[in-house]
N, C-alpha and C positions, 0 to 999 in steps of 0.2 A: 478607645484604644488606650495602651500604656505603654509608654515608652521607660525602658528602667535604664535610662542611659544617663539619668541624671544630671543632665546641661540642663538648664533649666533657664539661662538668661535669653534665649532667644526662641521660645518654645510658647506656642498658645497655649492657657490652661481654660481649661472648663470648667469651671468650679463647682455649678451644678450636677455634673456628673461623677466631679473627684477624677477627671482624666487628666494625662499629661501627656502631648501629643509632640512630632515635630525633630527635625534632626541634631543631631550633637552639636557642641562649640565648646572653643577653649575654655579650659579652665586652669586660667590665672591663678581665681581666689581662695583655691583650697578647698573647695564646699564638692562636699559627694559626689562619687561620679559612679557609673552601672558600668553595663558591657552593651550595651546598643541592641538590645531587644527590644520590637514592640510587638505585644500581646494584645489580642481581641479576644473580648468575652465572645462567648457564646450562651446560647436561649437560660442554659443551665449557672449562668456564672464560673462555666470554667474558663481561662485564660490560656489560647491557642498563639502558640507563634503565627505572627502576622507574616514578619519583616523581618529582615536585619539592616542595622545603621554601616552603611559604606564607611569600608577601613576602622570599623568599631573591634572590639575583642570577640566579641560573639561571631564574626562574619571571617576575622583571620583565624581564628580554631578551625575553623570547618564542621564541629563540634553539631552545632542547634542547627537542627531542619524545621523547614517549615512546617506549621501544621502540629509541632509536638505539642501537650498538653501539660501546663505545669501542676507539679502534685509537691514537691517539698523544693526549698531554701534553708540551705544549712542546717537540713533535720527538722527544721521546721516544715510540720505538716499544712500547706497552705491551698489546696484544693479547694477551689470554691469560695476561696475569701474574697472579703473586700479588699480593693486594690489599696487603700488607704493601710492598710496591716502590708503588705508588699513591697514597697517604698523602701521602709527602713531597713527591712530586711536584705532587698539586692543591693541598694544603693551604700556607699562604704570607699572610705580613703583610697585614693589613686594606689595600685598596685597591689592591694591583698585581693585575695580569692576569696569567689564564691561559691559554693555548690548547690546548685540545681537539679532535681528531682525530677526527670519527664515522662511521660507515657508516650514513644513512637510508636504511632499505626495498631498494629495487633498485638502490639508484644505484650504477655504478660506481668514483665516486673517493667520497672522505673529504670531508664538509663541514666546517671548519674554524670552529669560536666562541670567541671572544675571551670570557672572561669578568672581571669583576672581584669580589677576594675580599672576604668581609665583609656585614653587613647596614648 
């Protein structure tokens, strides 16, 4: 799993696998923060919404359903990447936006969510 929630100080990491797993906490120090999505690969390496992080940005939009499949960040086409190319891209200074690229269910094109980072 991958959480792009970017709390990072009270979060197991698994280094063998390059995940970052685990729920949000403050952040004091300034250092990156996501919108409280966690993603699971599936067989193919695409990364399916798991979860949403409670009172995170991704879960007050209403925006991200479960189950979507991520395809671009910020125009960056990231289907199928390593989660380690991922990171930098969601993760970004408390209060600028992100845009998120997903595949919901049958739909033909990418529904696009604007999110903003941070709790």
């Amino acid at each position: 799993m991958f959480c792009c929630s970017g709390r990072e100080e009270n979060k197991p990491r698994d280094r063998r696998a390059g995940h970052v797993t685990g729920a949000p906490s403050p952040n004091p120090t300034g250092r990156p923060v996501g919108v409280g999505i966690v993603f699971q690969p599936d067989s193919t390496g695409a990364l399916h919404v798991k979860s949403l992080a409670v009172g995170g940005p991704a879960e007050k939009c209403g925006q991200v359903a479960i189950g979507d499949v991520l395809h671009e960040i910020d125009g960056h086409h990231v289907y199928r990447k390593p989660v380690s190319q991922l990171a930098p891209l969601i993760l970004g200074q408390e209060g600028t936006t992100v845009r998120l690229g997903v595949q919901r269910g049958n739909l033909q094109r990418l529904v696009y969510l604007e999110l903003h980072r941070g709790w």
